[in-house]
C-alpha positions as CSV (number, residue, x, y, z in Angstrom):
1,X,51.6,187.8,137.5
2,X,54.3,185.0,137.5
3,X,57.3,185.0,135.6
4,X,56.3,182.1,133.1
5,X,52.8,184.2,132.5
6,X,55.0,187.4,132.0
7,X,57.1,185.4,129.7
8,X,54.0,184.1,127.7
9,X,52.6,187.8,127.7
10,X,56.2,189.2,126.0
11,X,56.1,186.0,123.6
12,X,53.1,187.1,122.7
13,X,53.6,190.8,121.6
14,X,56.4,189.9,120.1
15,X,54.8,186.8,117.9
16,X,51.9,189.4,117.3
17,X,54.3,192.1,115.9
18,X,56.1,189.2,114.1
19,X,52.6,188.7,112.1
20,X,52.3,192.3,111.3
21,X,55.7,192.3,110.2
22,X,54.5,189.2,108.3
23,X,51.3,191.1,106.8
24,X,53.4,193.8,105.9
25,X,56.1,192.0,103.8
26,X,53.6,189.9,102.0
27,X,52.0,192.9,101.1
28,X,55.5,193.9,99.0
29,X,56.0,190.9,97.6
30,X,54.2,188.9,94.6
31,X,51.0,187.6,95.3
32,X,51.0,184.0,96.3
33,X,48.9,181.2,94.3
34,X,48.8,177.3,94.5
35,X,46.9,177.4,91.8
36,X,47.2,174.1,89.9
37,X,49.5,173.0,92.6
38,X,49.3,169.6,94.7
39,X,50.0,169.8,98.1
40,X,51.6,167.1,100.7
41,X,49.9,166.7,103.8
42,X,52.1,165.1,106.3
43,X,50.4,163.2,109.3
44,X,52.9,161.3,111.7
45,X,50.1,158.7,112.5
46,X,48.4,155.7,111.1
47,X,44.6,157.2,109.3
48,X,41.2,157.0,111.3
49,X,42.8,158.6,114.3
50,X,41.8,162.1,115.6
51,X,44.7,164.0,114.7
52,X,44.1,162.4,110.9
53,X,40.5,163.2,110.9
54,X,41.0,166.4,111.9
55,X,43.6,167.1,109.7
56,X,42.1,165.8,106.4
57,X,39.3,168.3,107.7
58,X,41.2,171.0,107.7
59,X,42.7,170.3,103.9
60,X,39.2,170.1,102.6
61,X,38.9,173.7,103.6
62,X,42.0,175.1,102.7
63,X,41.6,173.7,99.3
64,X,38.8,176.1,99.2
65,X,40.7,178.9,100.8
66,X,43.8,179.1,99.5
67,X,44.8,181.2,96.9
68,X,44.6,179.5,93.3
69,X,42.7,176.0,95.2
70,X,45.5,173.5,95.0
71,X,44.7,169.7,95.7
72,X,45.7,168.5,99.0
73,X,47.2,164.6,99.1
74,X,47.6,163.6,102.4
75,X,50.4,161.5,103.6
76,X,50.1,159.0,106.8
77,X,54.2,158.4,108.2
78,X,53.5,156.8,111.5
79,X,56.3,155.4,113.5
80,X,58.1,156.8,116.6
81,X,54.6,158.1,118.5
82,X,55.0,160.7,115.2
83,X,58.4,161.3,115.1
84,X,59.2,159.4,111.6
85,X,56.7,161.6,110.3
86,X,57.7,165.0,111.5
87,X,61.6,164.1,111.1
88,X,60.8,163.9,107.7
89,X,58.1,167.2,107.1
90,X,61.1,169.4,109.1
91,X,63.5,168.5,106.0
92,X,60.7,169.5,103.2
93,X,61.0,171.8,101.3
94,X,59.6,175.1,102.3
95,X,57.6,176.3,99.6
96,X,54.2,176.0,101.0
97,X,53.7,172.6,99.0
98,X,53.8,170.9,102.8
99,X,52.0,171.5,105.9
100,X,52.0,169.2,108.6
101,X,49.1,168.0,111.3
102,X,50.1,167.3,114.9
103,X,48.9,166.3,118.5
104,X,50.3,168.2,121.6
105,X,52.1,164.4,122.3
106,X,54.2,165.5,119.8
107,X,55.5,168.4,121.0
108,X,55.3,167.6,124.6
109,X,59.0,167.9,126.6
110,X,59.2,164.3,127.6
111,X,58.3,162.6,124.0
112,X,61.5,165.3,122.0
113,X,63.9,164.2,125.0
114,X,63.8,160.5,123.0
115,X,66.4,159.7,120.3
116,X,64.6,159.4,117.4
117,X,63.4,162.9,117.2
118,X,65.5,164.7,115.3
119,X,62.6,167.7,114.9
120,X,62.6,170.8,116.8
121,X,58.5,172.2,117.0
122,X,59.5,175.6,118.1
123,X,60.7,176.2,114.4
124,X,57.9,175.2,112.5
125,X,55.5,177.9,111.5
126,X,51.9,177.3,113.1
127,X,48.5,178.5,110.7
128,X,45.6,177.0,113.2
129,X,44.8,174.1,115.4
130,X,42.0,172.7,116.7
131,X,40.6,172.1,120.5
132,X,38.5,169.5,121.4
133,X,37.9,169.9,125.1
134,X,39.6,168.6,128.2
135,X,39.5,165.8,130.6
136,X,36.9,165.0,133.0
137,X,37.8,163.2,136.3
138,X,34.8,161.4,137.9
139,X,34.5,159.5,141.3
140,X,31.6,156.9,142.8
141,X,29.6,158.7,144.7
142,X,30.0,157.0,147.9
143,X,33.7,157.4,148.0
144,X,33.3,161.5,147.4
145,X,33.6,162.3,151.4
146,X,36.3,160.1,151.6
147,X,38.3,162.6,148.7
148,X,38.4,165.6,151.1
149,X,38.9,163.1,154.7
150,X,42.2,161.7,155.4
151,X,41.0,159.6,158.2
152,X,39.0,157.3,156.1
153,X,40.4,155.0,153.7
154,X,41.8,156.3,150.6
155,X,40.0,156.9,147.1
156,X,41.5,154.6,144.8
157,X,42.9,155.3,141.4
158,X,43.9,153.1,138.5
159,X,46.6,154.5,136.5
160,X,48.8,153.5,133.2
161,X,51.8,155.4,134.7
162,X,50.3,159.1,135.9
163,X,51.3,160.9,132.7
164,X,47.8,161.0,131.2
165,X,46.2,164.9,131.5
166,X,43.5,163.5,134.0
167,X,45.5,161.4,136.0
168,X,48.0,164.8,136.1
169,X,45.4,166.2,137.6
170,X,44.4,164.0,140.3
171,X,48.5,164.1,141.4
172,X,48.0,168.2,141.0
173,X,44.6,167.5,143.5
174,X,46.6,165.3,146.0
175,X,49.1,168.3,146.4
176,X,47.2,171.2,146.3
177,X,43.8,170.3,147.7
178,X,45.3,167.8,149.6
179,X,42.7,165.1,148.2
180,X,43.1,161.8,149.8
181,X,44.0,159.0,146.8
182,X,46.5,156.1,146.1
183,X,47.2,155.4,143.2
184,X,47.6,151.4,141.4
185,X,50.5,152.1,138.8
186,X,50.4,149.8,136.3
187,X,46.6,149.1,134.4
188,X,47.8,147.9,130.4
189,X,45.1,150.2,128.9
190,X,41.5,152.5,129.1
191,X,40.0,149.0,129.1
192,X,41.3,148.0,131.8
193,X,40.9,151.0,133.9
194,X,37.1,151.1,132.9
195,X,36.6,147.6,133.9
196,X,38.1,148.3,137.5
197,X,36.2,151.3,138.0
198,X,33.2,149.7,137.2
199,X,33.9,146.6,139.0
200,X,34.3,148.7,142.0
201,X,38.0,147.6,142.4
202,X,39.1,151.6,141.6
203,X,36.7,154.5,142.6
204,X,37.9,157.2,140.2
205,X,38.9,158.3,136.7
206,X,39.0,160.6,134.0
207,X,38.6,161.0,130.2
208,X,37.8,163.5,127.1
209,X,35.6,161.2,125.6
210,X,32.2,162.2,125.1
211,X,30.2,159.3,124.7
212,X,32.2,157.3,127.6
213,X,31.1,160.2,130.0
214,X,28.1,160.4,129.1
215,X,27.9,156.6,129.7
216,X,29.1,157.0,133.1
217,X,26.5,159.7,134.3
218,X,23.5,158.1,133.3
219,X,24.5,155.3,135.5
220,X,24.0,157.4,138.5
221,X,26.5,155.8,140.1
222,X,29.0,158.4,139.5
223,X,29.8,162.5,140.0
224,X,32.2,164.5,138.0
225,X,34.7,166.2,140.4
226,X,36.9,168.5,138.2
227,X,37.7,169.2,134.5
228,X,40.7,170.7,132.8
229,X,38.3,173.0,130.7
230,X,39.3,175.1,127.9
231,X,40.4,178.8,126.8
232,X,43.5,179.8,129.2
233,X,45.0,180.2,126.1
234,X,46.5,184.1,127.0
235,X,45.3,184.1,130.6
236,X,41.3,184.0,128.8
237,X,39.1,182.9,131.1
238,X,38.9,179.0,131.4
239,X,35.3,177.8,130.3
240,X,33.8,174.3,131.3
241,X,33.0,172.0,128.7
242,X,29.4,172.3,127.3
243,X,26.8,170.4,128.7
244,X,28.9,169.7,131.7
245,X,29.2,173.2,133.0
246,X,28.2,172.3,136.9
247,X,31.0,170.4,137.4
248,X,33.7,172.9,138.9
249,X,37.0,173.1,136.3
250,X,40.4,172.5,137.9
251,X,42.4,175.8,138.1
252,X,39.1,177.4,139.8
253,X,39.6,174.9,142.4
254,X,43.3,176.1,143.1
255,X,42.9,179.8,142.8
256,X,45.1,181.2,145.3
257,X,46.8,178.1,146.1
258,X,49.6,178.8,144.2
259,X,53.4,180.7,144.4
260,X,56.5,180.1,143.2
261,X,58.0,177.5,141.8
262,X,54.9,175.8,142.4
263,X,52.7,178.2,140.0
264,X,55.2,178.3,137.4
265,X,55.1,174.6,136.9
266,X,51.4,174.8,136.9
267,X,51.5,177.5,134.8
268,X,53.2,175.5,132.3
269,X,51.2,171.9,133.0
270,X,47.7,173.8,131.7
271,X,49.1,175.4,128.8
272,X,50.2,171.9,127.8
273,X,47.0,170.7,128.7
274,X,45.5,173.5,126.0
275,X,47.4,172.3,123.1
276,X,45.4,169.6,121.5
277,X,45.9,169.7,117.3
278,X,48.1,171.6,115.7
279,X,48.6,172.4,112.0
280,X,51.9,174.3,110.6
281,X,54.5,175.0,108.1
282,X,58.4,173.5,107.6
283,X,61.4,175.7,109.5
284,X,62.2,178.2,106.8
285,X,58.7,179.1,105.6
286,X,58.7,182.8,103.7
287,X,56.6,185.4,105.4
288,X,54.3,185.6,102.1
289,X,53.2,181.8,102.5
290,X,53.0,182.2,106.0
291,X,50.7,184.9,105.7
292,X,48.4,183.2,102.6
293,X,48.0,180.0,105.1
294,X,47.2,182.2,107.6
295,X,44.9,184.2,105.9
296,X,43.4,181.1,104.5
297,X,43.2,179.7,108.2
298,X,41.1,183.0,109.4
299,X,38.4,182.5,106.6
300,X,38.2,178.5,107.5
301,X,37.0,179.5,110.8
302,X,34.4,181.1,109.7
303,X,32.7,178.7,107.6
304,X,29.7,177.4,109.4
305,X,30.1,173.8,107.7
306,X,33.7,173.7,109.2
307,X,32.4,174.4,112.5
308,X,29.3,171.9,111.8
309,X,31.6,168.9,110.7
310,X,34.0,169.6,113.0
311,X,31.2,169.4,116.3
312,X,29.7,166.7,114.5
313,X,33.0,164.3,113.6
314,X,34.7,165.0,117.2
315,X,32.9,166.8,120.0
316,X,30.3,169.4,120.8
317,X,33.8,171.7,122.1
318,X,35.3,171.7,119.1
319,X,36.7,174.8,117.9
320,X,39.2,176.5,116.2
321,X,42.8,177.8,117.9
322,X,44.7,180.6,116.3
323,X,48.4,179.9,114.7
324,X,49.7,182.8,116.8
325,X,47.9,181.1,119.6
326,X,49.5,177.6,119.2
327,X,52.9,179.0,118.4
328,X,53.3,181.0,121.5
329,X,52.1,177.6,123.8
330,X,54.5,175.4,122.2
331,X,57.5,178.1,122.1
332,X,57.2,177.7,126.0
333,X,56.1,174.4,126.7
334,X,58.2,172.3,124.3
335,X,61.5,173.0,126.4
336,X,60.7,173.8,129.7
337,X,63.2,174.9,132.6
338,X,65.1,172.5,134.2
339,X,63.5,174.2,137.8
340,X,59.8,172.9,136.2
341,X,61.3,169.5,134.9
342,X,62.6,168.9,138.1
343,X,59.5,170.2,140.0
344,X,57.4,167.7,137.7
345,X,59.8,164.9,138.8
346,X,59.4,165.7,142.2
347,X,55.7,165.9,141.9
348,X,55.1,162.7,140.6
349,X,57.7,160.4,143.1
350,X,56.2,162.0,145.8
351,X,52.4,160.6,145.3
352,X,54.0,157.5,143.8
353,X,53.7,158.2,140.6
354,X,56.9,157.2,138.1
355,X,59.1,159.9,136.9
356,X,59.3,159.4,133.7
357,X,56.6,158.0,131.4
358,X,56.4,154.2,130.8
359,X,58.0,152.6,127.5
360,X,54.8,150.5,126.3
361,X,57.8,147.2,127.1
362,X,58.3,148.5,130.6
363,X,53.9,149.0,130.9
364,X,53.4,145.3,129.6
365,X,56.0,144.0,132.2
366,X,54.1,145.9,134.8
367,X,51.2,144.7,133.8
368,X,52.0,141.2,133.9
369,X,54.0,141.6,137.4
370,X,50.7,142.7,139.3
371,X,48.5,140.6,137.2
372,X,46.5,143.0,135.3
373,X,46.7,141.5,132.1
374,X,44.7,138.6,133.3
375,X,41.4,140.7,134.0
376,X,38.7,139.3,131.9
377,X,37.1,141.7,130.2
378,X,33.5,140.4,128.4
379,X,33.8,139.2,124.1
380,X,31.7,137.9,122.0
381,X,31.8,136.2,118.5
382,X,30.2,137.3,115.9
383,X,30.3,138.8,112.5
384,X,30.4,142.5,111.7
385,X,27.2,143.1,109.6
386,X,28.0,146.4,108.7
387,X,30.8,149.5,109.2
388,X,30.1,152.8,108.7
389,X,32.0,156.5,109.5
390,X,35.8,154.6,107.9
391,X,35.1,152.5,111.0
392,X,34.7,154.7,113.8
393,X,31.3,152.7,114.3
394,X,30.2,148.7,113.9
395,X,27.9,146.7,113.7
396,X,27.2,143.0,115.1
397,X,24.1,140.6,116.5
398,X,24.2,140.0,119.9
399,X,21.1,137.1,121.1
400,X,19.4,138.7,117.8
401,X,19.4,141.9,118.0
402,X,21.3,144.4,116.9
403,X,23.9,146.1,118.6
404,X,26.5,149.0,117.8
405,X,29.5,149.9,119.2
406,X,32.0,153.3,118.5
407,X,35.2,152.0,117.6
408,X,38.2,155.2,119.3
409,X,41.2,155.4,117.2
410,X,43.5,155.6,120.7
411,X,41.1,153.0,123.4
412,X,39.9,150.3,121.1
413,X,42.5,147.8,120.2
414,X,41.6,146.5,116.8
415,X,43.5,143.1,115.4
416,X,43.3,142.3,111.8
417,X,45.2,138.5,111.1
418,X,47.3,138.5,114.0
419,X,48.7,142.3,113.1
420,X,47.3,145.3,115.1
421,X,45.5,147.5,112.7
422,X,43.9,151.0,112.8
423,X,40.1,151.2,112.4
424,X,39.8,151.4,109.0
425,X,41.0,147.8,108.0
426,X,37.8,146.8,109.6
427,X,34.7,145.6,107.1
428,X,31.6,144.1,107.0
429,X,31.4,140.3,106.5
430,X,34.6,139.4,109.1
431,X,34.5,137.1,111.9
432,X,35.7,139.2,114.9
433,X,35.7,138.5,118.8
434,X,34.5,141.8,120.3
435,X,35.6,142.7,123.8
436,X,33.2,145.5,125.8
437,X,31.9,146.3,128.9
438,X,28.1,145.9,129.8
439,X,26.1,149.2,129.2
440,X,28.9,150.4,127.5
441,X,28.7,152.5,123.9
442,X,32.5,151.6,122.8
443,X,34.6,148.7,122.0
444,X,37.5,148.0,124.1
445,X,38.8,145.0,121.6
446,X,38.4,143.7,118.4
447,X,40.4,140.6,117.1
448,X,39.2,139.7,113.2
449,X,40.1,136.8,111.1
């Protein structure tokens, strides 16, 4: 077992006989209501994103679950990729009248290294989180010999700046299955990336999303080649994502490739890769509210209309993560060794990769440099006829018939009057251009009047 494993195994126990501890004290103590209470639900990101939805999901529940029912009012602070949000839950008060819902971007060790966090994750109180299941790297088919042969030309990737799960784990697959790619630094967004890799300019890629992949099978001109997969929470064994269970995950395909340094940093890259939504409590929480929110959290779980929404709203893998569970992967990934930083670093110069992610500035400047920004990718005008799910689908006429498009909070760029908007601003009756790719189920661009 490696040291980081053993580490995670000894977090663990003790974290476990922390809740007991927890159960115990609560037990002692006056029992805890909200009743007639209103509680603030703190969300560091514009609404109609995933870690909103998913959040807001979660408070319809606990207002069932908690003791005494309180009202949940739900708070959206973006700014900072979260961080004016959380800076502000990790000063609230902690009297179980604020929670907070989170994305593992916001606890991951490059994004608290910048100045405007002032939050530290590893002292907030986790109750649950949420899973949605892992990226999917695909290739064209005819370029899959040329992934495990170095004497033909390499397999082409398109990358913003290799800091994305799936393009992490190509770089892991150059190094440890000595897979045969070069990498194009530099692509301004999942737009452009999907127009190259279907234009033939790239030969492979990766996402979560459902529909995209499924979008990219039934062309037949692609194969899936690895997937991060989910459950190696607690050395569990790592499960493929349903419906896509043939296609081999990624720590299979590196079973006893790995010592050392190297294991520990892998170690820590797919617990990372495990943390997807989060949900917890300010530093400073009591044990008795701790314990009701956990308590609460254990009977959410097993409601079947949780679980129904929940696959419904986001993806057949969705399912719920245990606060003990999320505590103990963000206690060791949030501020990892310098050895695994600097292994990282390594890692990524070596295959060309930068060392650091891109500031969106620095991206756009790339970008521009190598000409990406020019790509044309295919819009139309046309008014939006209708706009349903708080706008995580549209509607439009296309040569009179009628087409819809998904609308992702994080790969569709929406415009609303010359000011970039989240999905919701969008309504029926506006005049919009709408840029997407040909056979594709998503919008890559919407500009509105």
């Amino acid at each position: 077992m490696s040291l980081l494993r053993k580490s995670k195994t000894n977090v663990m126990l003790a974290l476990l006989c922390g809740a007991a501890m927890l159960a115990g004290m609560a037990g002692a103590d006056a029992e805890v209501t909200f009743k007639g209470k209103t509680i603030d639900v703190i969300i560091g990101s514009t609404p109609g994103g995933g870690t909103d939805g998913t959040t807001r999901l979660v408070g319809t529940f606990l207002e069932k679950y908690l003791p005494g029912n309180p009202t949940m009012r739900y708070r959206n602070i973006p700014g900072g990729h979260g961080a004016k949000g959380l800076n502000h839950f990790a000063k609230a008060k902690p009297d179980g009248l604020t929670w907070a819902g989170g994305s593992s971007s916001h606890t991951d060790p490059s994004a608290l290294t910048k100045s405007v966090v002032e939050y530290d994750p590893t002292k907030f109180f986790y109750f649950g989180g949420v899973s949605r299941g892992g990226s999917i790297v695909f290739i064209r088919k005819e370029k899959l010999a040329a992934l495990t042969d170095k004497s033909k030309p390499p397999v082409v990737i398109g990358v913003l700046d290799g800091n994305r799960s799936w393009e992490q784990m190509i770089t892991w697959g150059a190094e440890l299955l000595n897979w045969n790619v070069r990498f194009v630094v530099g692509y301004p967004g999942t737009s452009f990336l999907l127009l190259a890799v279907r234009r033939g300019e790239t030969d492979m890629m990766g996402t979560s999303n459902l529909s995209l992949l499924n979008e990219m099978f039934a062309t037949g001109d692609f194969v899936g080649v690895a997937q991060l997969g989910g459950g190696n929470l607690n050395d569990a064994n790592i499960e493929a994502r349903t419906n896509f269970e043939k296609i081999p995950t990624f720590p299979s395909l590196v079973q006893g490739k790995l010592s050392g340094i190297t294991a520990e940093a892998f170690d820590f890259w797919t617990a990372l890769n495990d943390i997807d939504k989060w949900y917890a409590l300010p530093p400073g929480t009591p044990p008795e509210v701790i314990t009701a929110y956990r308590d609460a959290w254990a009977k959410v779980v097993k409601d079947p209309e949780f679980l129904r929404m929940g696959k419904l709203q986001f993806s057949d893998d969705f399912s719920p993560v245990p606060g003990i569970a999320q505590q103990e992967m963000i206690q060791k990934t949030a501020y990892p060794a310098k050895e695994i930083n600097a292994y990282m670093a390594q890692l990524k110069a070596k295959h060309g990769l930068p060392t650091e992610p891109l500031t969106d500035e620095e991206l756009a400047a790339l970008a521009k440099s190598k000409g990406f920004d020019k790509m044309e990718v295919p819009a139309i005008k046309t008014k939006l006829t209708a706009v349903n799910n708080e706008g995580r689908e549209i509607e439009f006429p296309v040569k009179g018939a009628n087409q819809k498009l998904d609308v992702s909070s994080s790969r569709t760029n929406v415009t609303v009057a010359g000011q970039k908007a989240d999905r919701g601003t969008l309504k029926a009756g506006m005049e919009c251009a709408i840029e997407y790719s040909e056979g594709s189920t998503q919008a890559d661009k919407i500009t509105c009047q």
